[in-house]
Backbone as a chain_set.jsonl record, in Angstrom:
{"seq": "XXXXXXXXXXXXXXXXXXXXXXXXXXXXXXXXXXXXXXXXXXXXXXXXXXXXXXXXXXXXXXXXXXXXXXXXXXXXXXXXXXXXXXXXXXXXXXXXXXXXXXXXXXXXXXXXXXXXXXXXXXXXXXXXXXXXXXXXXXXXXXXXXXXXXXXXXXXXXXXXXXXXXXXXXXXXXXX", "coords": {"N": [[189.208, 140.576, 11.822], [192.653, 139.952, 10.896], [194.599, 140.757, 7.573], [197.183, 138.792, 6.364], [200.067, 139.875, 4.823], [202.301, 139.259, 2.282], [205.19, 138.934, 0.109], [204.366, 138.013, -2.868], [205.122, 135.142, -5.126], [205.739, 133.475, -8.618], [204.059, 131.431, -8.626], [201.334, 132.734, -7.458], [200.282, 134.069, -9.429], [198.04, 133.691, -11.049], [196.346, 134.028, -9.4], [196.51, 136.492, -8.109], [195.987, 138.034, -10.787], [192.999, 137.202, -11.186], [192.244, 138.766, -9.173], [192.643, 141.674, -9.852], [191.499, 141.733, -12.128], [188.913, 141.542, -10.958], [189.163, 143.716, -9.25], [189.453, 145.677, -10.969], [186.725, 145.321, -12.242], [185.466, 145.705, -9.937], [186.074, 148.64, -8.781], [185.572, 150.279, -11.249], [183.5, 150.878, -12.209], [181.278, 152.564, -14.4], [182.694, 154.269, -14.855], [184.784, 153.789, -16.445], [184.289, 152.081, -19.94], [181.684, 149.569, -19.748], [182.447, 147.702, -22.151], [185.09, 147.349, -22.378], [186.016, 146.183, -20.105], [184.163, 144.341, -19.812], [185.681, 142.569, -21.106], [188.004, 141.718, -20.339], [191.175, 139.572, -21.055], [191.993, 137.209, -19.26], [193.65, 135.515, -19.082], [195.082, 136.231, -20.064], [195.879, 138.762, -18.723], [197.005, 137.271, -16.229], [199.304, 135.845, -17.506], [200.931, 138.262, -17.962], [201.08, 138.763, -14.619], [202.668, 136.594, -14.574], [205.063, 137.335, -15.702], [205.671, 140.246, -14.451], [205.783, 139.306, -11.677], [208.219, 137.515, -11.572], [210.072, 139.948, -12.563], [212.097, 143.138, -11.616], [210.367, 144.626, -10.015], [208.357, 145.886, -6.721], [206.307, 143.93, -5.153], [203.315, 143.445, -3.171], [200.867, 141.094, -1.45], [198.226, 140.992, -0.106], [196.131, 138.868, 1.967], [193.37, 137.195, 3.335], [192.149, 134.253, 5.273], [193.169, 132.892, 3.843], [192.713, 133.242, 1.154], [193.433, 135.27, -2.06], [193.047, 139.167, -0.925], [194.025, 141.663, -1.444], [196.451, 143.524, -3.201], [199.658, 145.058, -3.993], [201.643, 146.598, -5.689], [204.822, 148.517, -7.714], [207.587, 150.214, -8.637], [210.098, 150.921, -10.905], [210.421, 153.746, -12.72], [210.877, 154.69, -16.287], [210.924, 156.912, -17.085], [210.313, 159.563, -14.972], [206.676, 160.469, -13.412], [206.336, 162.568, -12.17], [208.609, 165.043, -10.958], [211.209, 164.376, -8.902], [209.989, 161.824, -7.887], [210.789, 158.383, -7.843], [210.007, 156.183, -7.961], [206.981, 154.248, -8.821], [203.492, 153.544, -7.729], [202.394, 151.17, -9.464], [199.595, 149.651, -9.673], [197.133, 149.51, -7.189], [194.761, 147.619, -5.288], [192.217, 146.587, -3.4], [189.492, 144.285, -2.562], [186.645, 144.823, -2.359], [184.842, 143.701, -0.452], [186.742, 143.465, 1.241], [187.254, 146.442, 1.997], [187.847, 148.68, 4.238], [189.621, 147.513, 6.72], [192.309, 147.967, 6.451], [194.017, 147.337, 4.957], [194.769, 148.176, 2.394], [196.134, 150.144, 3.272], [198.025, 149.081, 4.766], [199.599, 147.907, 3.02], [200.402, 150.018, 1.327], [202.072, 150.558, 3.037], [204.079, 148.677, 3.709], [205.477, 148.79, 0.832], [206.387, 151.489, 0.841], [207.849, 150.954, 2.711], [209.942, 149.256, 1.607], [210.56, 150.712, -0.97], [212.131, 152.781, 0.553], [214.212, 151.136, 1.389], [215.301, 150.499, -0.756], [216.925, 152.416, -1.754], [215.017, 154.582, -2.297], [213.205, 157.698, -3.047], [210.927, 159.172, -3.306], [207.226, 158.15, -4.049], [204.794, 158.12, -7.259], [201.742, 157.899, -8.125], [199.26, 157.266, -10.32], [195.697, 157.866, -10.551], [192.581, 157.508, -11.703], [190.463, 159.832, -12.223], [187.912, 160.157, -11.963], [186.981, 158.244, -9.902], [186.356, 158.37, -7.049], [186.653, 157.073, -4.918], [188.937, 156.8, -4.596], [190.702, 158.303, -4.667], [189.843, 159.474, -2.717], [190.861, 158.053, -0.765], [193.88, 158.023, -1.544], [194.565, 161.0, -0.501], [193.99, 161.19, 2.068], [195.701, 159.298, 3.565], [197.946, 160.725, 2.82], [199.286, 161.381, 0.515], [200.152, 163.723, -1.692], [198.131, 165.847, -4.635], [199.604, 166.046, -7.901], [199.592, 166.543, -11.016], [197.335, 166.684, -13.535], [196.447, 164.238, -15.703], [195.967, 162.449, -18.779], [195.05, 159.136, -19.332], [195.202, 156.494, -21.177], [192.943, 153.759, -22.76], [192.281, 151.193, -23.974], [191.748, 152.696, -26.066], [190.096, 154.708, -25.119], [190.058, 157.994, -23.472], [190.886, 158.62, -20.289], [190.123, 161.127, -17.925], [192.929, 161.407, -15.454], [194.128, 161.712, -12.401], [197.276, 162.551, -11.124], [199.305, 161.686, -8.321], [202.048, 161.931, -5.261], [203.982, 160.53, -3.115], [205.908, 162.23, -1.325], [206.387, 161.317, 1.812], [207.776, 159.17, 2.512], [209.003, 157.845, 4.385], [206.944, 158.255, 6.766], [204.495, 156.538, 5.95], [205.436, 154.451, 5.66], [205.401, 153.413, 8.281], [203.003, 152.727, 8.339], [202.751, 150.179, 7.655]], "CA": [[190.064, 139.688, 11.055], [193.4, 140.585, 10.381], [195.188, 139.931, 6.478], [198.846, 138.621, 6.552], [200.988, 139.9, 3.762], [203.554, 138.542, 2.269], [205.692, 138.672, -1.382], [203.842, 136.826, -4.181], [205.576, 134.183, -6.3], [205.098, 132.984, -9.56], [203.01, 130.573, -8.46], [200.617, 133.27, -7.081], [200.356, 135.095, -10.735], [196.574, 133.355, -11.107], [195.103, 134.603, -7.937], [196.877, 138.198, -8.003], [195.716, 138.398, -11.945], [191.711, 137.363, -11.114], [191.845, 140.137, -8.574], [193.196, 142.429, -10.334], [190.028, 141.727, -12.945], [187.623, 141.882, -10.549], [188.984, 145.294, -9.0], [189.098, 146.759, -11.803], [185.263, 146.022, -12.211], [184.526, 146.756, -8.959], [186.893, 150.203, -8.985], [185.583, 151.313, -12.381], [182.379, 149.994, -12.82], [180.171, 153.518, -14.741], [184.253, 155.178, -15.38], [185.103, 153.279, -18.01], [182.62, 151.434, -21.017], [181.583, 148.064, -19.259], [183.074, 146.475, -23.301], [186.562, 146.583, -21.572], [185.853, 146.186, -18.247], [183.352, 142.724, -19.816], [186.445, 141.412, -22.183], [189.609, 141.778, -20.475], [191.398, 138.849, -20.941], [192.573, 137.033, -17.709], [194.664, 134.175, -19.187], [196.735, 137.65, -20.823], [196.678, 139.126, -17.203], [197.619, 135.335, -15.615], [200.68, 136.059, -18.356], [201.692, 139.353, -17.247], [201.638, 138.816, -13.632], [203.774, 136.045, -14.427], [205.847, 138.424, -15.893], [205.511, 141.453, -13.262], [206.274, 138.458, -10.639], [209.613, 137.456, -12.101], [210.771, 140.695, -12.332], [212.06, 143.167, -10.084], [209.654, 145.683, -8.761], [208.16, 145.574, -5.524], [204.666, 143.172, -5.05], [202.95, 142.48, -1.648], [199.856, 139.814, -1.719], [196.882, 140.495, 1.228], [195.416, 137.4, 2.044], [192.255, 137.298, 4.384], [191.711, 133.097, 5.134], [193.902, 131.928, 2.218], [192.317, 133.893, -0.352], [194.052, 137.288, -2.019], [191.734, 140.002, -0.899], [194.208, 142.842, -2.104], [197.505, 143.316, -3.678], [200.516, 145.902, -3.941], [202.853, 146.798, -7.3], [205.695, 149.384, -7.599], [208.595, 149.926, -9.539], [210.812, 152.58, -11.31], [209.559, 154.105, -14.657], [211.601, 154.944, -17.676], [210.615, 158.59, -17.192], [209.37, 159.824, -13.853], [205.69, 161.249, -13.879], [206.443, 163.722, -11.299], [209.802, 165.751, -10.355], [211.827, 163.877, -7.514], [209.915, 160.806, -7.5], [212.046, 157.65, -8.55], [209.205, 155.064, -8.09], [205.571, 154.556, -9.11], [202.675, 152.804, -8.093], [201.813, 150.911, -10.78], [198.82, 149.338, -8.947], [196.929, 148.995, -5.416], [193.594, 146.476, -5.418], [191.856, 145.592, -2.584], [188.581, 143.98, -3.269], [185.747, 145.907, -1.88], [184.581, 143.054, 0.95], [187.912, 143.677, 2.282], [187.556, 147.678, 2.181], [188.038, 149.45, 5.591], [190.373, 146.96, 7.681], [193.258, 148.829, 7.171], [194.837, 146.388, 4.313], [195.205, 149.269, 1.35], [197.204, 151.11, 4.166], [199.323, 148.163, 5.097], [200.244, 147.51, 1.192], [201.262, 151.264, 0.918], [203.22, 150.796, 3.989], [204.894, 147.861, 2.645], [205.672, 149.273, -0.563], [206.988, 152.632, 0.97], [209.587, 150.739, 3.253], [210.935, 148.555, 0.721], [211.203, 151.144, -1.754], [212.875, 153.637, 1.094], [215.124, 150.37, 1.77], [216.119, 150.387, -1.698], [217.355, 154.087, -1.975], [213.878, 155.496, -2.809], [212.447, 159.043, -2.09], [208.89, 159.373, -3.161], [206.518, 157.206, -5.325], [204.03, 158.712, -7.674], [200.288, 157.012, -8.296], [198.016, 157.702, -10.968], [194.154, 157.598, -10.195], [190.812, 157.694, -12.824], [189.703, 161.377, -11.653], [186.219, 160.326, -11.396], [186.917, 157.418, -8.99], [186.049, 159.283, -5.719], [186.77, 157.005, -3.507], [190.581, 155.919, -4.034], [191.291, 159.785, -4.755], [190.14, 160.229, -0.671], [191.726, 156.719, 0.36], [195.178, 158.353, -1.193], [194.593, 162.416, -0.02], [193.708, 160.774, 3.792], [196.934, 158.617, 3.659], [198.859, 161.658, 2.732], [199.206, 161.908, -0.846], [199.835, 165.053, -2.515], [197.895, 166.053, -6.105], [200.594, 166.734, -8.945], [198.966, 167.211, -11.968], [196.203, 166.272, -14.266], [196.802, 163.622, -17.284], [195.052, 161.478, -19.474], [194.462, 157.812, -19.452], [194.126, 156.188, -22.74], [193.042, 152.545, -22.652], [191.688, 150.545, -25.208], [190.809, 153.532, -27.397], [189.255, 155.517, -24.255], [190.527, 158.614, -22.909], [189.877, 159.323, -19.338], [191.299, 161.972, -16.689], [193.743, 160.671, -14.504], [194.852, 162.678, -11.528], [198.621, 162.049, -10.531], [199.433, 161.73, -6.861], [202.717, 161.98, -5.264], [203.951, 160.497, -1.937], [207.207, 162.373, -0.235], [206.376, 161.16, 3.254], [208.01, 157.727, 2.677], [209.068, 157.255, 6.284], [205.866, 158.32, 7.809], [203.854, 156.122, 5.223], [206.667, 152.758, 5.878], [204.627, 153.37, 9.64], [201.204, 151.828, 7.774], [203.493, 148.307, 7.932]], "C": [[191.233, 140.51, 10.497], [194.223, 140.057, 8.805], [196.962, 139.872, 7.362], [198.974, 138.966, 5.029], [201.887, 139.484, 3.389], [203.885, 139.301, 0.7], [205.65, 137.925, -2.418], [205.063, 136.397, -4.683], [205.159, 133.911, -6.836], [203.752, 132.098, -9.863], [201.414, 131.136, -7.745], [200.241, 134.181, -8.334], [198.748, 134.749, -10.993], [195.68, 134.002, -10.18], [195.383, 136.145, -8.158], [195.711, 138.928, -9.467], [193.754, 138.262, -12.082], [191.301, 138.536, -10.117], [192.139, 140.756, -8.881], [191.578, 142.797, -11.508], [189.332, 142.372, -11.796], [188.046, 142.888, -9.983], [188.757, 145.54, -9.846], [187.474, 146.967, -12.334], [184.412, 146.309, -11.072], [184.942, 148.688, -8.847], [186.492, 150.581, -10.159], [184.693, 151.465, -13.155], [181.98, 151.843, -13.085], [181.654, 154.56, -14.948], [184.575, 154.655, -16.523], [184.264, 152.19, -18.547], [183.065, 150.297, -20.505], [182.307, 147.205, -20.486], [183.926, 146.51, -22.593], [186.744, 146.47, -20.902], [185.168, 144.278, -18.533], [184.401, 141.903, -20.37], [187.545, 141.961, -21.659], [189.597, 140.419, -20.063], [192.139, 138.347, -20.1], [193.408, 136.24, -17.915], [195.738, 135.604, -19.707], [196.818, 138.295, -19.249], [197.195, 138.065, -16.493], [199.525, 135.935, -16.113], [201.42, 137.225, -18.271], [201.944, 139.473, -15.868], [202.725, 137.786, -13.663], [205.033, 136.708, -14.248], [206.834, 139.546, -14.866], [206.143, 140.806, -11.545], [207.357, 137.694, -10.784], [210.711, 138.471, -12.015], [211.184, 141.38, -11.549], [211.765, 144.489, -9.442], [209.026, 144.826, -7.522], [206.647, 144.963, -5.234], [204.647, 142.7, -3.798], [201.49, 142.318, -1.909], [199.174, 140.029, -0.396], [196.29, 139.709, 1.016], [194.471, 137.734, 3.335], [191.884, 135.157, 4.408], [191.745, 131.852, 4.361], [193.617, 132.356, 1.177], [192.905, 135.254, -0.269], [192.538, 137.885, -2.081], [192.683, 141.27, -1.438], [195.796, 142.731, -2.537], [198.072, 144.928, -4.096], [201.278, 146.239, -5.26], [203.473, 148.131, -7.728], [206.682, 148.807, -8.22], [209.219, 151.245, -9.856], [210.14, 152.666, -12.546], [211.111, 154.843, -15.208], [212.053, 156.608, -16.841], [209.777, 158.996, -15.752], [207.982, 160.392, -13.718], [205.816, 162.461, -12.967], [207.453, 163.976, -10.84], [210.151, 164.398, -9.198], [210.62, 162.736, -6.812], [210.167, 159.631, -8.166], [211.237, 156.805, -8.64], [207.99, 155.755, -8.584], [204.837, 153.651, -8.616], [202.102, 152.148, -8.988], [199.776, 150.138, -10.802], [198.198, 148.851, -7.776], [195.187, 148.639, -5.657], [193.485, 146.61, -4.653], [190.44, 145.279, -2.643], [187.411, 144.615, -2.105], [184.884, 145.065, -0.232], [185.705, 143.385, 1.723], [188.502, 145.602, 2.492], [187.55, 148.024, 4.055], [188.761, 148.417, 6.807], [191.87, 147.147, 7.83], [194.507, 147.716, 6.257], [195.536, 147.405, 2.857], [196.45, 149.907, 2.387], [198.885, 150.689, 4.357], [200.737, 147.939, 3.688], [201.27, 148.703, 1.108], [202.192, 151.361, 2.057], [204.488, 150.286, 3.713], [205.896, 148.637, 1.878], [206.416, 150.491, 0.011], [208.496, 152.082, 1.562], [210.382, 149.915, 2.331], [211.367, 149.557, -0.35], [212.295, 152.346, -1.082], [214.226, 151.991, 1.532], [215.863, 150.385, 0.097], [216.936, 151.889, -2.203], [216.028, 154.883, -2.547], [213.665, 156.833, -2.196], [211.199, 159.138, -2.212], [208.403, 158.328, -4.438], [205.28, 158.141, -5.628], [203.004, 157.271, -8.037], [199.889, 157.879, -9.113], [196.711, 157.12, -10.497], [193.221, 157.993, -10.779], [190.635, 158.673, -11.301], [188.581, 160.811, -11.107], [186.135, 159.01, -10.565], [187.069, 158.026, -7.634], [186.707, 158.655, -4.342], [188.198, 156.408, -3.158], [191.03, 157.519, -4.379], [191.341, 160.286, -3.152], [190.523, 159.063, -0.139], [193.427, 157.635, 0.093], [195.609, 159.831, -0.159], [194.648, 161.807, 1.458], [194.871, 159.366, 3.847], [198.267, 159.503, 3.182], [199.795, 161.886, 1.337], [198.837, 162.989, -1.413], [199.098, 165.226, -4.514], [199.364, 166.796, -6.744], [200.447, 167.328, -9.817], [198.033, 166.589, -12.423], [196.825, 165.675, -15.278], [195.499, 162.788, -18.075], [195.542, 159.987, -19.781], [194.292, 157.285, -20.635], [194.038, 154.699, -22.482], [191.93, 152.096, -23.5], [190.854, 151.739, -26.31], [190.253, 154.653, -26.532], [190.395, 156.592, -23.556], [190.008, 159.351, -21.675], [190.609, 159.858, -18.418], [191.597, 161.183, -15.831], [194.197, 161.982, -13.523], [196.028, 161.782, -10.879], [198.872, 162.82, -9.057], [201.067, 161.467, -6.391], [202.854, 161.824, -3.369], [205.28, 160.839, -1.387], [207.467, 162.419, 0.931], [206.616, 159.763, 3.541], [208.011, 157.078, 4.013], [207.811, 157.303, 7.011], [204.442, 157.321, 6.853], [203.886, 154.807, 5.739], [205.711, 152.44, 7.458], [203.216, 152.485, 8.783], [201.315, 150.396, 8.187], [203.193, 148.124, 9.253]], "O": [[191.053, 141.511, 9.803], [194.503, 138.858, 8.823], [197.558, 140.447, 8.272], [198.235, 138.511, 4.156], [202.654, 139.174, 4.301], [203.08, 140.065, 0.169], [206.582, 137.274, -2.891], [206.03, 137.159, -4.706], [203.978, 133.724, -6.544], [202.893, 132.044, -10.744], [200.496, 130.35, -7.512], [199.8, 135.267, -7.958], [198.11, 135.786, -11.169], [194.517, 134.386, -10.304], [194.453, 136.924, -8.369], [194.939, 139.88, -9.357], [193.151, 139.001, -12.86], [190.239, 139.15, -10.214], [192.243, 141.367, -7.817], [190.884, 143.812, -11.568], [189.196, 143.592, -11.704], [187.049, 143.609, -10.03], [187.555, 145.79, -9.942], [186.953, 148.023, -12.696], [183.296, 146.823, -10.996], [184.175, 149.651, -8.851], [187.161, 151.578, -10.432], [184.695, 151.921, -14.299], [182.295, 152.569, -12.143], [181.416, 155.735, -15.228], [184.584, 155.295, -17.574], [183.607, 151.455, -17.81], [184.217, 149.868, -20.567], [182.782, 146.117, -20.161], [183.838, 145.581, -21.79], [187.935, 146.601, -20.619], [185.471, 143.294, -17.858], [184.299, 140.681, -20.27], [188.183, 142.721, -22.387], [188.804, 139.891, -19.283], [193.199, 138.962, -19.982], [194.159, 136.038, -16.961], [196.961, 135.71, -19.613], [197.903, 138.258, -18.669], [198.32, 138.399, -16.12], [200.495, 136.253, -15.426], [202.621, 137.159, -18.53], [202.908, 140.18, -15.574], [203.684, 137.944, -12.907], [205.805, 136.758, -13.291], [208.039, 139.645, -14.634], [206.675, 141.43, -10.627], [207.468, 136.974, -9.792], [211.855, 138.252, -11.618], [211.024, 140.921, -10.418], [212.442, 145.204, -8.703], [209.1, 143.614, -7.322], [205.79, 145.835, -5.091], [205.431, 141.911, -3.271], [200.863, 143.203, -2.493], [199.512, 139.258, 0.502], [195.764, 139.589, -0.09], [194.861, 138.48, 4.234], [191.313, 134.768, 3.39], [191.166, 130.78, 4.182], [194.18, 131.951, 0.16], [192.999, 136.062, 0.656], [191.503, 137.577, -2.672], [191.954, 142.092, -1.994], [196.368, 141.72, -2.13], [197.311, 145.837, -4.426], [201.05, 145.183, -5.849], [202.656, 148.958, -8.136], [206.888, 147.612, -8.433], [209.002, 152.332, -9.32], [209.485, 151.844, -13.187], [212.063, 155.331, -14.599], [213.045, 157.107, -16.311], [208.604, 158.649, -15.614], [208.24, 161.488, -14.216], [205.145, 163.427, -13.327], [207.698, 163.13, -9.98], [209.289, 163.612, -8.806], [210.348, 162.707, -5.612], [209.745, 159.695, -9.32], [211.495, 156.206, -9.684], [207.759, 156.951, -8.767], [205.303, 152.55, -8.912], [201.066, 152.673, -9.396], [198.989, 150.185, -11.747], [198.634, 147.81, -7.285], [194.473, 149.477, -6.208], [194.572, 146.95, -4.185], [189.887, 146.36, -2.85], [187.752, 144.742, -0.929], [184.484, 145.678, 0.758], [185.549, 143.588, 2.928], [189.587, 146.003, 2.911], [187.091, 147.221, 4.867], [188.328, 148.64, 7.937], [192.577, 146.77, 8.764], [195.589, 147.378, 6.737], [196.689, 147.253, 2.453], [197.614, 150.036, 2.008], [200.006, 151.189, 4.267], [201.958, 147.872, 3.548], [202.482, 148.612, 0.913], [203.072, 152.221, 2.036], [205.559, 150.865, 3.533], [206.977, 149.033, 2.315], [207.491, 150.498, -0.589], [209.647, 152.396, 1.259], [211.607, 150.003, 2.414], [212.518, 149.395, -0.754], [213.155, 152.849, -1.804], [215.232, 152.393, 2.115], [217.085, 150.251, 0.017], [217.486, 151.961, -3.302], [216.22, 155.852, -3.283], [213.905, 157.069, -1.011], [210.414, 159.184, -1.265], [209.028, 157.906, -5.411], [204.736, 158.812, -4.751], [203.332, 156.091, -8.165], [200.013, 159.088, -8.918], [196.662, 155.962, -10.081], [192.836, 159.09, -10.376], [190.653, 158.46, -10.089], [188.279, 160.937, -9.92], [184.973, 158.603, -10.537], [188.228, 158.094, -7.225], [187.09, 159.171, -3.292], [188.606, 155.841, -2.144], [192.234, 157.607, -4.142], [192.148, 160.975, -2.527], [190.531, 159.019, 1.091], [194.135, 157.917, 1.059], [196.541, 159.883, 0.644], [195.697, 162.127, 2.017], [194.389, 158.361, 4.37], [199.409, 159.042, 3.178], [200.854, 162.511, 1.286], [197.685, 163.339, -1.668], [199.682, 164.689, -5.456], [200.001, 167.739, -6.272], [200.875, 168.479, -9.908], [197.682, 165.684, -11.667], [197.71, 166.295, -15.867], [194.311, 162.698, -17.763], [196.496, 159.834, -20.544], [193.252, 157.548, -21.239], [195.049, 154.229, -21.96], [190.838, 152.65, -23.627], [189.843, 151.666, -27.009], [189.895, 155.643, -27.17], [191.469, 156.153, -23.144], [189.168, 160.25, -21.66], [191.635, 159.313, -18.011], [190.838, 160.329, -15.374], [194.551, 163.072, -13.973], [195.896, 160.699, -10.309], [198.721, 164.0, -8.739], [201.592, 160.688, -7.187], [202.263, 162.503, -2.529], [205.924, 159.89, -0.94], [208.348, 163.126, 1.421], [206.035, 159.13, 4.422], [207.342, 156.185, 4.535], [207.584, 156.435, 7.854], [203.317, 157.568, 7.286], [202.942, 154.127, 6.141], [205.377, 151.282, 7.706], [202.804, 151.409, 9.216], [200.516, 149.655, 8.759], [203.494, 147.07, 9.814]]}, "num_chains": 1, "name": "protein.A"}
């Protein structure tokens, strides 16, 4: 089964924003304390993808059968987290039935050619250290380590390792 991607609209801010929940408790389930993983509020994420889908970074929507199975989000930051890269990942989902078909890849392919279509050079990702297995989805898609930071979220501080991609063109190939 292959997903089609496309560029969410507003009207996709509900579906993007319940997957977005449920990665984050499938991606973080025994990383961070199940309280904010059990009470994040989804009508306040609903209201920020509105948001995030109005504005104008870069969002692509995997769909598997009409339903989102994973989703894309990039943008510029204030402040770069790493030297000579102008974008960031801000987040990459894909829900764990839909792991290994080659839809995380597609997203970052996405996401690389639109931001090399917009004058981009590299995009930086942060990634929870102790999440093992999106630290070797980015290293085996060709993501370099930058540095080590910290994470603070709801009160919790947890290592983050920052990742850095300056192989835009050979990435934009994932598409």
């Amino acid at each position: 089964m292959t997903a089609s991607c496309r560029v969410p609209t507003v009207a996709d801010a509900e579906a993007i924003a319940r997957l977005h929940v449920a990665g984050w408790r499938e991606a973080y389930a025994g990383i961070v304390p199940s309280t904010i993983l059990d009470n994040v509020d989804v009508a306040d994420r609903i209201a920020r993808w509105q948001d995030y889908l109005a504005g104008d970074g870069v969002t692509f929507l995997a769909e598997e059968e009409g339903a989102a199975a994973g989703f894309i989000r990039a943008g510029a930051l204030s402040e770069p987290m790493v030297a000579g890269a102008d974008g960031h990942i801000f987040a990459l989902y894909v829900l764990r039935r839909h792991h290994r078909r080659g839809i995380g890849r597609r997203l970052l392919g996405l996401v690389a050619g639109e931001w090399l279509a917009r004058g981009g050079r590299a995009l930086s990702v942060g990634v929870l250290t102790e999440n093992a297995p999106a630290l070797a989805f980015y290293q085996g898609v060709g993501a370099s380590f930058a540095q080590a930071e910290t994470y603070r979220w709801e009160g919790h501080e947890l290592p983050e390792s920052i990742y850095v991609f300056r192989n835009l063109e050979e990435l934009a190939g994932f598409a």
